[in-house]
N, C-alpha and C positions, 0 to 999 in steps of 0.2 A: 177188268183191270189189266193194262200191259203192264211187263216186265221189262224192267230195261236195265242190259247187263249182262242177265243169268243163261242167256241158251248159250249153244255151241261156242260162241265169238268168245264171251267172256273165256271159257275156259282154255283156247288157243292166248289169250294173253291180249285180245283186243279186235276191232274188225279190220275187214281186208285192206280197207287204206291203211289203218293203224300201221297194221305187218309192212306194207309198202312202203310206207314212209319210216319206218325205222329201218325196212331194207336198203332204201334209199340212202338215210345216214349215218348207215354203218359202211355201203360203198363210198360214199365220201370220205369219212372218215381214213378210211384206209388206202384211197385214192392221193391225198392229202399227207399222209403217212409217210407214202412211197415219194412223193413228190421231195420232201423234206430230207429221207435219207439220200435221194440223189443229190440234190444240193448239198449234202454235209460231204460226200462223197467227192462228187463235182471239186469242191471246195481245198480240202487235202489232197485230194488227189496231182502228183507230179509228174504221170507218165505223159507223155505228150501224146503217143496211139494207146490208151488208155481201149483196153477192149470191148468196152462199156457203152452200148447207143446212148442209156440217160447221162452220163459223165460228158459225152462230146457237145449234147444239148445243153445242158445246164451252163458249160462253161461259156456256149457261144451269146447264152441269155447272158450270163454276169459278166462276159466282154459287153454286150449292148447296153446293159446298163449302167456299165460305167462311163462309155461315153455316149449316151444320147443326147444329141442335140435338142430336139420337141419334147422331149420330156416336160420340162419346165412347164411349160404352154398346154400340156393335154395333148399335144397333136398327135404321139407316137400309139399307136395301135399295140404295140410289143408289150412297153409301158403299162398300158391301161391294165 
């Protein structure tokens, strides 16, 4: 009769994909995280040389997005 469950794996919390894929989205997660504090950041933010690489991106993304023209249509690559 197999066992299925009870050796090593189980008591780590799962098998090695398991670990990976919750490794996997708990980097998302907080990839995702960071992304969203630069936008809120990005957002208030009014220094114009704002010292910030994420702050000078973000803001040149929500200049793009406010005026894209292919938007509309799918075309724009930024967009998608």
């Amino acid at each position: 009769m197999v066992k299925v469950g009870l050796g090593e794996e189980a008591n780590k919390g799962g098998s090695k994909d398991e670990l990976q894929f919750r490794s996997l989205c708990e980097w998302l997660h907080q990839a995702i995280q960071r992304c969203i504090q630069s936008l809120r950041h990005a957002h208030q933010c009014h220094e114009a040389n704002c010292p910030q690489l994420s702050c000078q991106k973000m803001n040149r993304v929500m200049q793009h997005t406010k005026g894209c023209q292919h938007k509309a249509n799918g075309d724009c690559r930024v967009c998608k």
